[in-house]
C-alpha positions in Angstrom: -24.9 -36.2 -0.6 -24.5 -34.7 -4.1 -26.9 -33.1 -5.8 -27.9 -34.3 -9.4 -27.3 -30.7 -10.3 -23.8 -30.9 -9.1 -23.0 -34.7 -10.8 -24.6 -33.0 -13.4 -22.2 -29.8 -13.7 -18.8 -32.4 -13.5 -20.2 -34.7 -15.9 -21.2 -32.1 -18.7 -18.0 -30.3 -17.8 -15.2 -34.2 -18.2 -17.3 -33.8 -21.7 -16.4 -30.5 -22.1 -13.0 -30.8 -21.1 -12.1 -33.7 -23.6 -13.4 -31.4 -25.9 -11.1 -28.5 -24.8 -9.2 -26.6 -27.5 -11.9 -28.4 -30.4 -15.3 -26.8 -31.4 -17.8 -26.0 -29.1 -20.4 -28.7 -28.4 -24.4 -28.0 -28.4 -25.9 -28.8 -25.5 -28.2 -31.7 -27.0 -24.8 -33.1 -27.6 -24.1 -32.8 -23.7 -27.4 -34.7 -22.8 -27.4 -37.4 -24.3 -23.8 -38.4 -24.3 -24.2 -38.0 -20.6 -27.8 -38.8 -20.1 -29.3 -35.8 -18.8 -32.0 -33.5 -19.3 -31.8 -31.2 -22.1 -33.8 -28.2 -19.6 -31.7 -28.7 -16.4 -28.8 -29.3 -18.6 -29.2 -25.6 -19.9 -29.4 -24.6 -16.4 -26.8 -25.8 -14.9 -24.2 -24.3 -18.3 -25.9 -21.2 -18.4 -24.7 -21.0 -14.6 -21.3 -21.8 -15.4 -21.4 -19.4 -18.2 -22.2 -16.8 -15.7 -19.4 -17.8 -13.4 -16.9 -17.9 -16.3 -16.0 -21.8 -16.3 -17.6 -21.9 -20.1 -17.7 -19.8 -22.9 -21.1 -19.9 -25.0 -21.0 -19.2 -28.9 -24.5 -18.4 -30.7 -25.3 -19.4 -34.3 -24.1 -22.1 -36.7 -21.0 -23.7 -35.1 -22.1 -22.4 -31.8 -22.7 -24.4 -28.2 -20.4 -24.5 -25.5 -17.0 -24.7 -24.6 -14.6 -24.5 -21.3 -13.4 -20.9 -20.3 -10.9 -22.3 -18.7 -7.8 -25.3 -19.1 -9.9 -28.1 -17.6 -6.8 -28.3 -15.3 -8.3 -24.9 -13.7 -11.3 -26.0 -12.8 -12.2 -27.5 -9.6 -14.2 -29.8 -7.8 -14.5 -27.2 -4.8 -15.5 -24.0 -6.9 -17.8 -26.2 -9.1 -20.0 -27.5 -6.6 -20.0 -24.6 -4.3 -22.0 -22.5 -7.5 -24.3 -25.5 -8.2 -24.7 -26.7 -4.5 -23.4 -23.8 -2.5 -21.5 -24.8 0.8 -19.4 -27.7 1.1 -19.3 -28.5 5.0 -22.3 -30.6 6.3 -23.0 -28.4 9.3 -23.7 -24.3 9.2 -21.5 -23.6 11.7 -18.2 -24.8 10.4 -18.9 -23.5 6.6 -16.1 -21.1 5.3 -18.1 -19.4 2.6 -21.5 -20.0 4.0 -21.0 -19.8 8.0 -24.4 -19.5 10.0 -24.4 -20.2 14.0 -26.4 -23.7 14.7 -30.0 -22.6 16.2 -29.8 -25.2 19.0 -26.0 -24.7 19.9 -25.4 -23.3 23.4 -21.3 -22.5 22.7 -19.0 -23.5 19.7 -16.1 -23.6 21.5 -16.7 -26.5 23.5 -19.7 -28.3 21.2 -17.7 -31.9 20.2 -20.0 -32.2 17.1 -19.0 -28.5 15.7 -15.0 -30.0 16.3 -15.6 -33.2 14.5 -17.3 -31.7 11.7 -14.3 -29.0 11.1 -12.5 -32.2 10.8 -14.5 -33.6 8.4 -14.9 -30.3 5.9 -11.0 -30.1 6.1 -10.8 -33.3 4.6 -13.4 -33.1 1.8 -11.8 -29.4 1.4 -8.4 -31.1 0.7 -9.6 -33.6 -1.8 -12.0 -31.1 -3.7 -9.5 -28.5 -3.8 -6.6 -31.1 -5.3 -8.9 -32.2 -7.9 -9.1 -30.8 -11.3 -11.4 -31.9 -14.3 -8.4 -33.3 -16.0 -7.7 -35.5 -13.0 -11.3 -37.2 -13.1 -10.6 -37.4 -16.9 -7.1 -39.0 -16.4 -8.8 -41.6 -13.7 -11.4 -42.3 -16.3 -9.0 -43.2 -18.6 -7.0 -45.0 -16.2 -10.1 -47.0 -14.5 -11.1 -47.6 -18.5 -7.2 -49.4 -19.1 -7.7 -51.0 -16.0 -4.9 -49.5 -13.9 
């Protein structure tokens, strides 16, 4: 399942990115338009600061903005840094492999096979899908298409 910390990142960064190119937004902003906790909030954008999605401006004016074209950004590399891997089993993780304690051979373990499977799919969709596509379907699910 997704973390909160992850829904958390995409939702603060479809704000962000309908912001892009504007002024950057304070973080209380963030919070409530979204409805989340001012603390984690901080968290999770100080983060993304760190991994260079957003850009962070002190002083009067200051607050947040996206590093990046929100087109750039996606749903892969964004919850990989607030979640880490993607795959549900260890052993078929591309970033984050570890062998299965209880598993005699990978090469024949069905489970290990299915699961590859499975990380390929959610790899394909994650990969394909960019800030500005949740913020287009927004719009779109909003108009009703």
């Amino acid at each position: 399942m997704l973390s909160k910390k992850s829904k958390y990142a995409i939702k603060a960064l479809i704000v962000l990115g309908k912001n892009y190119g504007k002024e950057p937004m304070q973080i209380l902003k963030i919070a409530e338009e979204e409805n989340i906790p001012k603390k984690f909030l901080e968290q999770i954008l100080l983060e993304m600061r760190n991994a260079g999605i957003l850009y962070s401006k002190k002083g009067a004016g200051g607050g947040y903005s996206l590093n990046k074209d929100p087109e750039d950004i996606r749903l892969s590399q964004v919850i990989r840094l607030t979640d880490g891997p993607i795959a549900l089993l260890p052993c078929v993780s591309l970033n984050f492999y570890r062998r299965c304690d209880e598993c005699k051979t990978e090469e024949t373990c069905g489970i290990r096979d299915t699961f590859v499977d499975v990380r390929n799919a959610m790899l394909q969709i994650l990969n394909d899908t960019s800030i500005a596509d949740i913020i287009k379907r927004e719009e779109n699910l909003a108009l009703g298409l």
